[in-house]
C-alpha positions in Angstrom: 0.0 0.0 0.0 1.0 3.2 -0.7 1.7 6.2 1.7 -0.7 8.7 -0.3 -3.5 5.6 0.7 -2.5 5.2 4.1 -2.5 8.7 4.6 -6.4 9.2 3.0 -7.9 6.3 4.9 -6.4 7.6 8.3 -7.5 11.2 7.6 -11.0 9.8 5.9 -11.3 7.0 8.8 -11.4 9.7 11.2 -13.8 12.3 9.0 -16.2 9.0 8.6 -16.1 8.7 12.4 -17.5 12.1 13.1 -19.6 12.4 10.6 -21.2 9.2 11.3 -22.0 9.9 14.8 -25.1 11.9 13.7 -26.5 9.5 10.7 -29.3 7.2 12.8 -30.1 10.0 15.5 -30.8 13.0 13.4 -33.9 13.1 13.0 -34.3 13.1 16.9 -32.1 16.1 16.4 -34.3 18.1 13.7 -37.4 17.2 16.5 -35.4 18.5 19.3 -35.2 21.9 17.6 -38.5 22.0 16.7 -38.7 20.1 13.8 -40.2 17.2 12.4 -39.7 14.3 9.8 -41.0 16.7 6.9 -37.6 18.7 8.1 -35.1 16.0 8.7 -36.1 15.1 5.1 -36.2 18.7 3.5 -32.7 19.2 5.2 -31.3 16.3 3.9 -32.8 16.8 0.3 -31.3 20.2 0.6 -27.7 18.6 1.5 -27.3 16.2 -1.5 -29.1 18.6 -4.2 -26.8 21.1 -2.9 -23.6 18.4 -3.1 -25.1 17.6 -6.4 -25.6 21.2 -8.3 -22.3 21.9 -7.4 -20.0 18.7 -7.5 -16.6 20.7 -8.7 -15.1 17.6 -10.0 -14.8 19.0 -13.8 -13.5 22.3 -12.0 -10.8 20.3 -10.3 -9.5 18.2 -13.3 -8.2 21.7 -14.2 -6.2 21.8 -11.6 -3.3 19.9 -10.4 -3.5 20.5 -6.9 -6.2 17.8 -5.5 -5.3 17.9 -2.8 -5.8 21.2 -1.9 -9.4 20.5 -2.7 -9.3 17.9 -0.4 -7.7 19.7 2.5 -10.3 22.5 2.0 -13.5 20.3 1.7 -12.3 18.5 5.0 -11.3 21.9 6.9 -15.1 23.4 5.4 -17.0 20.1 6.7 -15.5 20.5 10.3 -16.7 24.2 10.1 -20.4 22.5 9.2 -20.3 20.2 11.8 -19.3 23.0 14.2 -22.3 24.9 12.8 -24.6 22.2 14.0 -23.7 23.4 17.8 -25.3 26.6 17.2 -28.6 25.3 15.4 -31.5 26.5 16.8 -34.3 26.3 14.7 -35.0 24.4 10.9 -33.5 27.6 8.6 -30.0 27.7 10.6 -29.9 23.7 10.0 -31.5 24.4 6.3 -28.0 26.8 6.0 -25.8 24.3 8.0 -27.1 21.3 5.1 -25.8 24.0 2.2 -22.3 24.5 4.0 -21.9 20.7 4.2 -23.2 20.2 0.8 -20.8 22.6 -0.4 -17.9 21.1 1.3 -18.8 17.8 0.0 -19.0 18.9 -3.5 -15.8 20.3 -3.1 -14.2 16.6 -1.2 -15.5 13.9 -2.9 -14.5 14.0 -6.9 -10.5 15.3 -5.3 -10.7 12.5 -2.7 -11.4 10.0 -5.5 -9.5 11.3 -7.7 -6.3 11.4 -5.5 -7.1 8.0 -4.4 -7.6 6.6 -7.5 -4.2 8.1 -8.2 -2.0 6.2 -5.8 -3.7 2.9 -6.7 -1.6 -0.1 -7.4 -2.5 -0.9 -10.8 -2.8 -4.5 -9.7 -4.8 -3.9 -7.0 -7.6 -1.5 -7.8 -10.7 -3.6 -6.8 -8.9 -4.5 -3.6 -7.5 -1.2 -2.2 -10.8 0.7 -3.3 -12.2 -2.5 -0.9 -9.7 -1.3 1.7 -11.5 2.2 1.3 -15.3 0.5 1.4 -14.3 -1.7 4.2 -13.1 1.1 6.6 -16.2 3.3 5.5 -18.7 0.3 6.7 -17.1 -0.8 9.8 -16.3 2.8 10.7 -19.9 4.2 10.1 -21.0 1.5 12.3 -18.8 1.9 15.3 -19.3 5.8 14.9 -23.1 5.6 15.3 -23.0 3.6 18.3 -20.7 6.2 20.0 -23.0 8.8 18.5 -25.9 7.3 20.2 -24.4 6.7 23.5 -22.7 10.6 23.6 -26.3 11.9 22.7 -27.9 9.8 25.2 -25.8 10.8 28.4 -24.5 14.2 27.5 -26.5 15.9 24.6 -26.5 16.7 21.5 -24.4 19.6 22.1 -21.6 17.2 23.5 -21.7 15.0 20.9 -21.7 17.8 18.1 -18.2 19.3 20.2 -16.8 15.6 19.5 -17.6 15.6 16.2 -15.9 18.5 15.7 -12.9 17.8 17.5 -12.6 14.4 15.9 -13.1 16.4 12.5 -10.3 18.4 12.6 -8.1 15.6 13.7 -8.9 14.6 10.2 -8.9 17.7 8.4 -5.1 18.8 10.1 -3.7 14.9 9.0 -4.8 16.0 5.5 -2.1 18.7 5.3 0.5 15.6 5.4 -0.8 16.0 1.8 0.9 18.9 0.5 3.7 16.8 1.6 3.6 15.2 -2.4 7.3 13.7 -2.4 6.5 10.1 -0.5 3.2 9.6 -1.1 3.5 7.3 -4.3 6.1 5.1 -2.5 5.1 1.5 -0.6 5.8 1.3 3.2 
């Protein structure tokens, strides 16, 4: 495996584990502001046809620098999941939703394409498995912990956590401006 892999899964493990400490228990969130299941699902239409309007991926095959593109989508998500501290009401989570789908736009089509990149040419299938693997078992483990923090502390708690494990991901990312080693096996 190479180090420019390594390096994404650890950064992405730990993105996936914030992130998916909100996925089963949001809609009790949207209700606990005031919302309902009409919301949840309006804010979660309004996060993916946002991500989806503006996927920058043509943008970025301009550019050489992916991973700039993935050090900012990471940085901006952490901002989003910050945001969700201060939401109040359904419009301030409707604006939160258009941040994150904005930051995903601008993450996903680098992140593949950077992945993609570093790929052993023998061993595609397998190390985009490595990559499916870790999201699965990740997402799972993350939405127990998710559950259990909003259970005995709050939303609020678990939305600090999210952040803080967010930006462990987002600083490990700069390791990718570090272009010299990344192509090379352990």
């Amino acid at each position: 495996m190479k180090r420019g892999i390594a390096l994404l899964l650890f950064a992405d493990g730990w993105f996936n584990l914030a992130l998916g400490m909100l996925g089963p228990i949001y809609a009790l969130f949207v209700e606990n502001i005031g919302g309902d299941l009409l919301d949840a699902s309006i804010a979660y239409f309004i996060f993916m046809f946002t991500t989806g309007v503006v996927m920058y991926g043509l943008w970025e095959d301009r550019h050489d620098h992916k991973e700039k593109f993935v050090i900012g989508g990471y940085f901006l998500t952490s901002l989003g999941i910050l945001l969700y501290y201060f939401v109040e009401n359904t419009r301030m989570l409707f604006i939160t939703q258009i941040i994150l789908g904005f930051s995903t736009a601008l993450l996903t089509p680098a992140f593949g394409a950077m992945y993609t990149s570093f790929l052993d040419k023998n061993k595609i299938a397998s190390e985009w498995g490595t990559w499916g693997s870790m999201w699965y078992i990740v997402t799972g483990i993350a939405a127990l912990i998710g559950g259990y923090i909003a259970d005995s502390a709050g939303f609020k708690t678990l939305f600090l956590v999210m952040f803080f494990i967010s930006l462990l991901a987002s600083f490990s990312s700069l390791r990718l401006l570090e272009n010299k080693n990344l192509k090379r096996k352990f």
